[in-house]
Chimera marker file (.cmm) of the C-alpha trace (Angstrom):
<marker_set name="trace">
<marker id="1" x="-5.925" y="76.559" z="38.985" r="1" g="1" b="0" radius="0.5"/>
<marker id="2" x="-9.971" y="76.847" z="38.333" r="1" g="1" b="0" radius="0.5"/>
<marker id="3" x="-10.385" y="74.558" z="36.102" r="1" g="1" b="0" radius="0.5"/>
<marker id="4" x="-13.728" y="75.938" z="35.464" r="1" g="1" b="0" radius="0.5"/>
<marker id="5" x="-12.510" y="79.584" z="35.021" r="1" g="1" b="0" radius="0.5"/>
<marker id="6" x="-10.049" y="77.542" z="32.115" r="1" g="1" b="0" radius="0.5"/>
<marker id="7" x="-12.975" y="76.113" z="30.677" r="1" g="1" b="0" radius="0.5"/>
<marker id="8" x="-15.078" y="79.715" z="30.515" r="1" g="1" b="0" radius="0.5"/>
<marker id="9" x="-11.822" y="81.559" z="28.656" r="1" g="1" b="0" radius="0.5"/>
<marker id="10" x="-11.635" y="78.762" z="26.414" r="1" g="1" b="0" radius="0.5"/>
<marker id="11" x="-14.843" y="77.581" z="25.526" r="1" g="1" b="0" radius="0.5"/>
<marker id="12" x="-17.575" y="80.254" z="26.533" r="1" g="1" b="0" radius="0.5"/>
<marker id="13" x="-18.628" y="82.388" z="23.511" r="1" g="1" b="0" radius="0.5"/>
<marker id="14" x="-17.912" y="85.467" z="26.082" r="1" g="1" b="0" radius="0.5"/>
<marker id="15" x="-14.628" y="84.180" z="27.540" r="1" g="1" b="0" radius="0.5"/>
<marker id="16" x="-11.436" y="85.649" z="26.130" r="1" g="1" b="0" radius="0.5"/>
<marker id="17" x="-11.533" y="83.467" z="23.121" r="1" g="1" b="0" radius="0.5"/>
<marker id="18" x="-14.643" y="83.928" z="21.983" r="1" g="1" b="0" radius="0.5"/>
<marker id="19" x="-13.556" y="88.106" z="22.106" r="1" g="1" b="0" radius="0.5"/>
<marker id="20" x="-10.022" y="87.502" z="20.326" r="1" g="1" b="0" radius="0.5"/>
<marker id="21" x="-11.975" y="85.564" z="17.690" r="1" g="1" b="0" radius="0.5"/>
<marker id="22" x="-14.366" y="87.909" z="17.298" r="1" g="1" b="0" radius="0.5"/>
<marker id="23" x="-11.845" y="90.339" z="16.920" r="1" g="1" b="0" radius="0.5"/>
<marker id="24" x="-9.817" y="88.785" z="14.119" r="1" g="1" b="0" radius="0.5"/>
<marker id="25" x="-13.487" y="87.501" z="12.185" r="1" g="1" b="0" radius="0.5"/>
<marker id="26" x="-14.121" y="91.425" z="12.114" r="1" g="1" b="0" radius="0.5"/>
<marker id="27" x="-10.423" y="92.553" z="10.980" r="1" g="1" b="0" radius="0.5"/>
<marker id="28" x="-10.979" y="89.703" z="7.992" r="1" g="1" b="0" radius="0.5"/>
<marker id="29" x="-14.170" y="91.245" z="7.086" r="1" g="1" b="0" radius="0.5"/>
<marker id="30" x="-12.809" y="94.574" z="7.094" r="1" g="1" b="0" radius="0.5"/>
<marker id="31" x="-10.071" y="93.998" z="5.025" r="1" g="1" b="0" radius="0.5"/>
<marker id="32" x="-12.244" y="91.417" z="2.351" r="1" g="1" b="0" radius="0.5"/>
<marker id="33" x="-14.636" y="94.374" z="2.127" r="1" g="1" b="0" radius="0.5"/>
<marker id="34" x="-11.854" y="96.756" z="1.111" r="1" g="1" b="0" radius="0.5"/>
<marker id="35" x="-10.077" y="94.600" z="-1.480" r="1" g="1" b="0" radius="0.5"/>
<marker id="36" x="-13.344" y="93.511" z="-3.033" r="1" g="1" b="0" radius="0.5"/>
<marker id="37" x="-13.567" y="97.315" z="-3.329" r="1" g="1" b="0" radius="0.5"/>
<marker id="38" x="-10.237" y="98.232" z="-4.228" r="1" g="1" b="0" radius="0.5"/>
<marker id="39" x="-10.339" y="95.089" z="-7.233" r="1" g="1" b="0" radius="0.5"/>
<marker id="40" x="-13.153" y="97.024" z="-8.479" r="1" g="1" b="0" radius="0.5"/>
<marker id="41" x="-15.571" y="94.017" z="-7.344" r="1" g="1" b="0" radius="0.5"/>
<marker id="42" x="-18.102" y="95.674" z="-6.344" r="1" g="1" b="0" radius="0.5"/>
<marker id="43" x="-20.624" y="97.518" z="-8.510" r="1" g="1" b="0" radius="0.5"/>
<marker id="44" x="-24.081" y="97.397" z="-6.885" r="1" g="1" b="0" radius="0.5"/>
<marker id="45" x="-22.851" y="96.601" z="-3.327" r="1" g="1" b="0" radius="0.5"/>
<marker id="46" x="-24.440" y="93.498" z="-2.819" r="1" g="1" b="0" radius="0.5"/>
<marker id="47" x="-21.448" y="91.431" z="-2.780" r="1" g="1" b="0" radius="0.5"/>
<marker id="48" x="-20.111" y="93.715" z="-0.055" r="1" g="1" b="0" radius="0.5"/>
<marker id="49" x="-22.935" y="94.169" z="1.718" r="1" g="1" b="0" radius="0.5"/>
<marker id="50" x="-22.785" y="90.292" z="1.977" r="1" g="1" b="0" radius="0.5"/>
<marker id="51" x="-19.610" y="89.483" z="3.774" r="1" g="1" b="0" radius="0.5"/>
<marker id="52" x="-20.378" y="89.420" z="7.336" r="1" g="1" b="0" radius="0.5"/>
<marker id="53" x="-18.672" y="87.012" z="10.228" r="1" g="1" b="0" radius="0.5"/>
<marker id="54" x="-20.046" y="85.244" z="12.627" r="1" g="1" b="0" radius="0.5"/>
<marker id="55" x="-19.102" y="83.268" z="15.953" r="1" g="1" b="0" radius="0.5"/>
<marker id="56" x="-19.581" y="79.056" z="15.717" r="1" g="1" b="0" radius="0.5"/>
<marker id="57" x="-19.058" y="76.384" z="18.229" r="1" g="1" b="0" radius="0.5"/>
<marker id="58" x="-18.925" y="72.516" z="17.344" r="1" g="1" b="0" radius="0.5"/>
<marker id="59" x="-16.989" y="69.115" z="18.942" r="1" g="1" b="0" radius="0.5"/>
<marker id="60" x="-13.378" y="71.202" z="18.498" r="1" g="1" b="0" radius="0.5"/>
<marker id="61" x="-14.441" y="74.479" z="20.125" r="1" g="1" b="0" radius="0.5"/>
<marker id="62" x="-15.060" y="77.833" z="19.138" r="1" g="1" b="0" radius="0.5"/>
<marker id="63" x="-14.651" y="79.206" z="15.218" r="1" g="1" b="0" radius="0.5"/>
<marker id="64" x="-15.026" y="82.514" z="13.281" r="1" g="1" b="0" radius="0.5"/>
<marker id="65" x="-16.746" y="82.262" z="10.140" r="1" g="1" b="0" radius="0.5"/>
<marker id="66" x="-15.941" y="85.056" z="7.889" r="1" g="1" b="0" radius="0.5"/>
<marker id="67" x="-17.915" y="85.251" z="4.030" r="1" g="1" b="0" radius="0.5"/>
<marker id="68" x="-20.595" y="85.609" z="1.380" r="1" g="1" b="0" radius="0.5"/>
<marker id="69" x="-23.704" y="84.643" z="1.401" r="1" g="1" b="0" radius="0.5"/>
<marker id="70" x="-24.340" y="85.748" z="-2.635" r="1" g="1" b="0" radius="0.5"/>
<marker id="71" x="-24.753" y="83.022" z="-5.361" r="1" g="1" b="0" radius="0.5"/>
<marker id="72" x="-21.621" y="83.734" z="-6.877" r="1" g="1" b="0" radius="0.5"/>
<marker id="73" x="-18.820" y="84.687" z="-4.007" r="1" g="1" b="0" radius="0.5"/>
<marker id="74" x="-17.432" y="81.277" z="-4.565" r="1" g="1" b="0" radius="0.5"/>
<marker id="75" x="-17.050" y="82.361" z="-8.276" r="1" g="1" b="0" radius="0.5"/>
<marker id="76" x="-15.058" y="85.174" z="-7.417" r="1" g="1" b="0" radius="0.5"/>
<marker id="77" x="-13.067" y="83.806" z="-4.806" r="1" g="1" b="0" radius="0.5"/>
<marker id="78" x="-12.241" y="80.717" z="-6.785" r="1" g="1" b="0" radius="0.5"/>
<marker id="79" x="-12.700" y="81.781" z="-10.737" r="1" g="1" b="0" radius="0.5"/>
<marker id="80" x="-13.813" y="79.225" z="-13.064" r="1" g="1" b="0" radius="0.5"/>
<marker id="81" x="-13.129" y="76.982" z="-15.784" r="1" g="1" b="0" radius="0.5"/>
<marker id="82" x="-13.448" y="77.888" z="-19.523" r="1" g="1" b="0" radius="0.5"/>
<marker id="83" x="-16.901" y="75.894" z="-20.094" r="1" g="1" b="0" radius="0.5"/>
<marker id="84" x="-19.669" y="76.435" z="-22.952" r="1" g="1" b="0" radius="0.5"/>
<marker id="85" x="-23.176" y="78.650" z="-21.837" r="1" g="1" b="0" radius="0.5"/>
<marker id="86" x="-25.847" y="77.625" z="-23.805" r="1" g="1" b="0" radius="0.5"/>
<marker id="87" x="-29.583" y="78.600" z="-23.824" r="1" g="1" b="0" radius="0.5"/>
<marker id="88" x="-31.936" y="76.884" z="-21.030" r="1" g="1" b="0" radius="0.5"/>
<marker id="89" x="-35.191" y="78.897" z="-22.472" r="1" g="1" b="0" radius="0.5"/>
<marker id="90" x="-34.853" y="79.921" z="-26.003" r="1" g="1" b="0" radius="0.5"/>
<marker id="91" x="-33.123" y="78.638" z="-28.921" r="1" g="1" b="0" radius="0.5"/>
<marker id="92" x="-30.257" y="81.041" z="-29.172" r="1" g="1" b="0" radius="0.5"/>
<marker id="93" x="-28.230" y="83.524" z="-26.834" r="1" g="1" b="0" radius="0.5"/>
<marker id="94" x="-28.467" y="87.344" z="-27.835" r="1" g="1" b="0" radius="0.5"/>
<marker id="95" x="-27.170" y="90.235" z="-25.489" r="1" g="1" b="0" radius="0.5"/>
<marker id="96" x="-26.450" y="94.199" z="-26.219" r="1" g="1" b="0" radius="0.5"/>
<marker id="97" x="-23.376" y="94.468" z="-28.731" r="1" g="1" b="0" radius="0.5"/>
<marker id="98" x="-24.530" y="90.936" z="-30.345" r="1" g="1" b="0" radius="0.5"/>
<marker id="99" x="-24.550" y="91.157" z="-33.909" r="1" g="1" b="0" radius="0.5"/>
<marker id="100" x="-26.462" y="88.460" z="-33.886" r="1" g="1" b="0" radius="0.5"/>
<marker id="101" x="-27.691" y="85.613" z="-31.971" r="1" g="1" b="0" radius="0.5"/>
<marker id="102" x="-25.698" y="82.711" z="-31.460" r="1" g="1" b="0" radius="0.5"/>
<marker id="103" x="-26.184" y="78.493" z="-30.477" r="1" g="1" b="0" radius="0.5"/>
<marker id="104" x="-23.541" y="78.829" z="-27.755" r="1" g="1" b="0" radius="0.5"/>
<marker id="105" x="-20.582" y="80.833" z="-26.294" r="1" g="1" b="0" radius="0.5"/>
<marker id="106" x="-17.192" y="79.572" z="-25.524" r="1" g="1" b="0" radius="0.5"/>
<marker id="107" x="-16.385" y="81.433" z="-22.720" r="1" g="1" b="0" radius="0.5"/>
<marker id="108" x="-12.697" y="81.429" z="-21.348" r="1" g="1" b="0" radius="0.5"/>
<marker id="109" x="-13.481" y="81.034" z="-17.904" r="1" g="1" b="0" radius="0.5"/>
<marker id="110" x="-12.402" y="83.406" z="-15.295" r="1" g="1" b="0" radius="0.5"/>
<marker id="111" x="-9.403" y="84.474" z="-13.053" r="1" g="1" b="0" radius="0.5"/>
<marker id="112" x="-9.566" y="83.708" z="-9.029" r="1" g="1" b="0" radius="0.5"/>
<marker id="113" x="-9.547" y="86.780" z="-6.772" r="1" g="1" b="0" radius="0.5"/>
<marker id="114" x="-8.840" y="84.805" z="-4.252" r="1" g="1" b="0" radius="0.5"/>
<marker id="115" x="-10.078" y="88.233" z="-1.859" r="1" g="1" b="0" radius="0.5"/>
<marker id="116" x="-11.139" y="86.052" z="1.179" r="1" g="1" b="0" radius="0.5"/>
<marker id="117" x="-7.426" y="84.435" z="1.232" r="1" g="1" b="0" radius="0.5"/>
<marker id="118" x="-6.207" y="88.023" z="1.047" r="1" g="1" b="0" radius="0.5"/>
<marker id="119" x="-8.271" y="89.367" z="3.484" r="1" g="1" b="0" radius="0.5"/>
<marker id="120" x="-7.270" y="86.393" z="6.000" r="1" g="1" b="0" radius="0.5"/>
<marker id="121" x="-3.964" y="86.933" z="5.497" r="1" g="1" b="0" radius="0.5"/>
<marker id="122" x="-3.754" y="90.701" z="5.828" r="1" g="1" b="0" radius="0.5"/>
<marker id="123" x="-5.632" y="90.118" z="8.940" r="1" g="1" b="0" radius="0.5"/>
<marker id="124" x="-3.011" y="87.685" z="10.144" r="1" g="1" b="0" radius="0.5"/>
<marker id="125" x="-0.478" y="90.265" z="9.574" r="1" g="1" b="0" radius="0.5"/>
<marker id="126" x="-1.737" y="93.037" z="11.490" r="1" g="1" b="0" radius="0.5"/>
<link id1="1" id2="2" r="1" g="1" b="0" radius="0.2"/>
<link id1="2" id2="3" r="1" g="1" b="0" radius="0.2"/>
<link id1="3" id2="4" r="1" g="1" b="0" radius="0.2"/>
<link id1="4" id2="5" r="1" g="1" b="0" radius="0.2"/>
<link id1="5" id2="6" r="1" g="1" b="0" radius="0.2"/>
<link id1="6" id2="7" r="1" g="1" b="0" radius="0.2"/>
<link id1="7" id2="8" r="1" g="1" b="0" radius="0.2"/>
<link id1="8" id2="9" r="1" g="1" b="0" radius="0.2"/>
<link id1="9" id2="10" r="1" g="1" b="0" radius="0.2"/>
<link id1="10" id2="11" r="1" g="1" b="0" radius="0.2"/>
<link id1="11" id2="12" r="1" g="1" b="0" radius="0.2"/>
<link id1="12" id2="13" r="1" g="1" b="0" radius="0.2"/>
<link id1="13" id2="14" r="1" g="1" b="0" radius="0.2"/>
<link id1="14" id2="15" r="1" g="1" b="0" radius="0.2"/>
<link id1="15" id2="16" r="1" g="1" b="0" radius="0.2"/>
<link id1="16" id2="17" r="1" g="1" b="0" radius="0.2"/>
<link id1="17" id2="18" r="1" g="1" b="0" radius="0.2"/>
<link id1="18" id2="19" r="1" g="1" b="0" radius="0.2"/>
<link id1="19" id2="20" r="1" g="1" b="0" radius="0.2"/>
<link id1="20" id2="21" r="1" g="1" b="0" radius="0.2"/>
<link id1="21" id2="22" r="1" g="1" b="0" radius="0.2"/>
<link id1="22" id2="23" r="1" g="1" b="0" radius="0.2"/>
<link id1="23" id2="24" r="1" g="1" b="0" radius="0.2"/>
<link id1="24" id2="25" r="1" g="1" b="0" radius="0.2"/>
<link id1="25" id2="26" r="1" g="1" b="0" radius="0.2"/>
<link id1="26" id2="27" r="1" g="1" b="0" radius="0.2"/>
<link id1="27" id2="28" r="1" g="1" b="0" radius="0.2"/>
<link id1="28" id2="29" r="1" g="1" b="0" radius="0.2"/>
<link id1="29" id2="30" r="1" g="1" b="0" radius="0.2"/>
<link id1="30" id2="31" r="1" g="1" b="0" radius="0.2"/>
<link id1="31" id2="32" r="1" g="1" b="0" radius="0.2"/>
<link id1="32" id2="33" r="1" g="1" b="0" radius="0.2"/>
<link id1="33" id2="34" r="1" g="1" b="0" radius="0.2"/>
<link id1="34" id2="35" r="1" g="1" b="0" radius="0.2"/>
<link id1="35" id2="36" r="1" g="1" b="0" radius="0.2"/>
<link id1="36" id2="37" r="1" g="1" b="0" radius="0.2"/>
<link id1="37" id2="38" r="1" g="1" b="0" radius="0.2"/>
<link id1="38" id2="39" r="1" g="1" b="0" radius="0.2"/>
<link id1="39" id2="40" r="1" g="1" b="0" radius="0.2"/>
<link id1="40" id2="41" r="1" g="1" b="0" radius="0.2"/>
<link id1="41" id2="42" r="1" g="1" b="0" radius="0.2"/>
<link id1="42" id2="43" r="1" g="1" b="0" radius="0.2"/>
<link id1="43" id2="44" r="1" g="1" b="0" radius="0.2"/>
<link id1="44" id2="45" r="1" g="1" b="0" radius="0.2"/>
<link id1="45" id2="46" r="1" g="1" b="0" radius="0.2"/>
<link id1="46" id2="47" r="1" g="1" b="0" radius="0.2"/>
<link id1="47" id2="48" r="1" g="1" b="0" radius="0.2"/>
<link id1="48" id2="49" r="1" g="1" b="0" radius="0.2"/>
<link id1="49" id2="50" r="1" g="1" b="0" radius="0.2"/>
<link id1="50" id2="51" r="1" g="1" b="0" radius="0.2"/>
<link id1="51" id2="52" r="1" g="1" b="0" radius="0.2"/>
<link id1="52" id2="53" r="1" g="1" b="0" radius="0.2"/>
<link id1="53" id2="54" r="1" g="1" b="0" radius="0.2"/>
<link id1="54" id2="55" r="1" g="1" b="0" radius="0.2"/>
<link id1="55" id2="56" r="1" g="1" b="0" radius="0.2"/>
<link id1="56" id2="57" r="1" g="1" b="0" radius="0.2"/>
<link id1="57" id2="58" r="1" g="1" b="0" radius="0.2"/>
<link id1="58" id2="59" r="1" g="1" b="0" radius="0.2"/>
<link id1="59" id2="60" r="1" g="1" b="0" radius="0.2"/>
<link id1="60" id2="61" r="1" g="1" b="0" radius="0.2"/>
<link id1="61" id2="62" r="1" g="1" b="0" radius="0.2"/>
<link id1="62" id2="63" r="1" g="1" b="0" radius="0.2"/>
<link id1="63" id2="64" r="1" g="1" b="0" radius="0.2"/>
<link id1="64" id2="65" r="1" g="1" b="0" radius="0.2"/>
<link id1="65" id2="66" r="1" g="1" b="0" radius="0.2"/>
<link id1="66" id2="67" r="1" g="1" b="0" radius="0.2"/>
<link id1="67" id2="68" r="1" g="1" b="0" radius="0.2"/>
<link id1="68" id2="69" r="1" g="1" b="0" radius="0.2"/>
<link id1="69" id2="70" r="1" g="1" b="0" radius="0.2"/>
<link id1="70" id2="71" r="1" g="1" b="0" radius="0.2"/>
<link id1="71" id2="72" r="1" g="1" b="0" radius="0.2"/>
<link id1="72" id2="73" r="1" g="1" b="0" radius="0.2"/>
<link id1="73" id2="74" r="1" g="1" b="0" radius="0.2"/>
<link id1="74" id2="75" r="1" g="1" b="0" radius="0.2"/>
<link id1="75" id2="76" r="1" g="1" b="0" radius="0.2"/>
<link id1="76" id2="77" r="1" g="1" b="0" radius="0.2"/>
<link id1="77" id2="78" r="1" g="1" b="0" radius="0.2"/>
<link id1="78" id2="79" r="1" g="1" b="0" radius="0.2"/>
<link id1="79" id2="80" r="1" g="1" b="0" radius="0.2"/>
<link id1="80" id2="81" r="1" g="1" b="0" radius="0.2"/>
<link id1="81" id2="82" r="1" g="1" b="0" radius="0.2"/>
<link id1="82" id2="83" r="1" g="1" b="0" radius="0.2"/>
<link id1="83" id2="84" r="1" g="1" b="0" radius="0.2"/>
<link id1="84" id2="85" r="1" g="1" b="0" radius="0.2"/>
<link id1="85" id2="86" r="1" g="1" b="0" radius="0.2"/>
<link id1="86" id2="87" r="1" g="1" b="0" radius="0.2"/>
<link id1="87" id2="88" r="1" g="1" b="0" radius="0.2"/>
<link id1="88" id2="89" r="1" g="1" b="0" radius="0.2"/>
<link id1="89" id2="90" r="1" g="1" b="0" radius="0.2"/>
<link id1="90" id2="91" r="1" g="1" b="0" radius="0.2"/>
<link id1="91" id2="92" r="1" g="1" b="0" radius="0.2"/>
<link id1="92" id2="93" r="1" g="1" b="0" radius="0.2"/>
<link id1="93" id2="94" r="1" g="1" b="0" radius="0.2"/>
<link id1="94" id2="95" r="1" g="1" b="0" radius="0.2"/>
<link id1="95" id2="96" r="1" g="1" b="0" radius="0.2"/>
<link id1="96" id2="97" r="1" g="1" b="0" radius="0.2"/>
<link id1="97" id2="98" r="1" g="1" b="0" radius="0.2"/>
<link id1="98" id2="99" r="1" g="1" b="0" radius="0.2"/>
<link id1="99" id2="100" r="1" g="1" b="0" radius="0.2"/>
<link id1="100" id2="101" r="1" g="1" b="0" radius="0.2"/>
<link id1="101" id2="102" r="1" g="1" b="0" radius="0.2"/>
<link id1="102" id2="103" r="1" g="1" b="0" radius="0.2"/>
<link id1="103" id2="104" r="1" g="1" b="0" radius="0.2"/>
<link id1="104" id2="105" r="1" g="1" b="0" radius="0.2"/>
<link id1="105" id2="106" r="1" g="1" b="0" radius="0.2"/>
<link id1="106" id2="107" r="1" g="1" b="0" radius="0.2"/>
<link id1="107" id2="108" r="1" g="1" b="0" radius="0.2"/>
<link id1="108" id2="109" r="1" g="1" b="0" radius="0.2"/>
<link id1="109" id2="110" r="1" g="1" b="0" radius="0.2"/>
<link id1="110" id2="111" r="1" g="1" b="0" radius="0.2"/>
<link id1="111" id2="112" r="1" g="1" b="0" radius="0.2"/>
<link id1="112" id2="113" r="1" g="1" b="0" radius="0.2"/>
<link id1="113" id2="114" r="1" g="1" b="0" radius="0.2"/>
<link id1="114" id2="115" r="1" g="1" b="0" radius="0.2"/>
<link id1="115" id2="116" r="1" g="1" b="0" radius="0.2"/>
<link id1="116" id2="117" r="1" g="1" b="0" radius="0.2"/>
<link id1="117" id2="118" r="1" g="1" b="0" radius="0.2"/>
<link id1="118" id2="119" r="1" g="1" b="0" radius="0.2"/>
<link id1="119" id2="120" r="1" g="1" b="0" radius="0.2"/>
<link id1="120" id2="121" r="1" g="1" b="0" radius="0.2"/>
<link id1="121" id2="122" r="1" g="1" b="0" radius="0.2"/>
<link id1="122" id2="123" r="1" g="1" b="0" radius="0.2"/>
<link id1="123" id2="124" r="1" g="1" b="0" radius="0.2"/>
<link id1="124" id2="125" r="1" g="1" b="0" radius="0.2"/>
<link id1="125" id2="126" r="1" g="1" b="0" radius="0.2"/>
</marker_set>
């Protein structure tokens, strides 16, 4: 065997792992772009636009890295607790529909849509 010609397929970012990789990482995008569409995620296209995948090495070899590079993916992906919002720069919190301005909101957190899981594992799949 060439142990060199080994080393290439497994390690080189244009051997045939680096291209089955690559493969899959664009498959999971795909598919998170298309549930984060179909879950009605998406209203000005800047979350979608966001997801992208790209092609890492380190000490344990070659990786795809598949997400979001907007502030609040990981709020999506993961939901979040129920926690208070309170004002940072004035002294209350008013909004359109308000009746009036309030001290602080109780806000019941939100649901995880868990879309990069989904995406991973519908990629798995096919």
């Amino acid at each position: 065997m060439d142990e060199a010609a080994i080393r290439r397929l497994l390690t080189s970012r244009s051997g045939g792992v680096a291209r089955a990789l690559a493969r899959k990482s664009v498959a999971v995008e795909s598919a998170w772009k298309q549930i984060a569409t179909a879950d009605g995620l998406v209203n000005t296209g800047r979350y979608r636009s966001s997801i992208s995948w790209r092609l890492g090495q380190d000490g344990l070899g070659l990786f795809g890295e598949i997400g979001s590079a907007v502030p609040y993916a990981g709020l999506l992906e993961h939901g979040t607790r129920p926690h208070i919002i309170v004002p940072t720069r004035k002294k209350a919190l008013m909004w359109k529909g308000a009746a009036h301005p309030v001290r602080a909101v109780h806000h019941p957190g939100t649901r995880a849509y868990n879309v990069g899981h989904r995406a991973l594992r519908a990629a798995i799949r096919a």
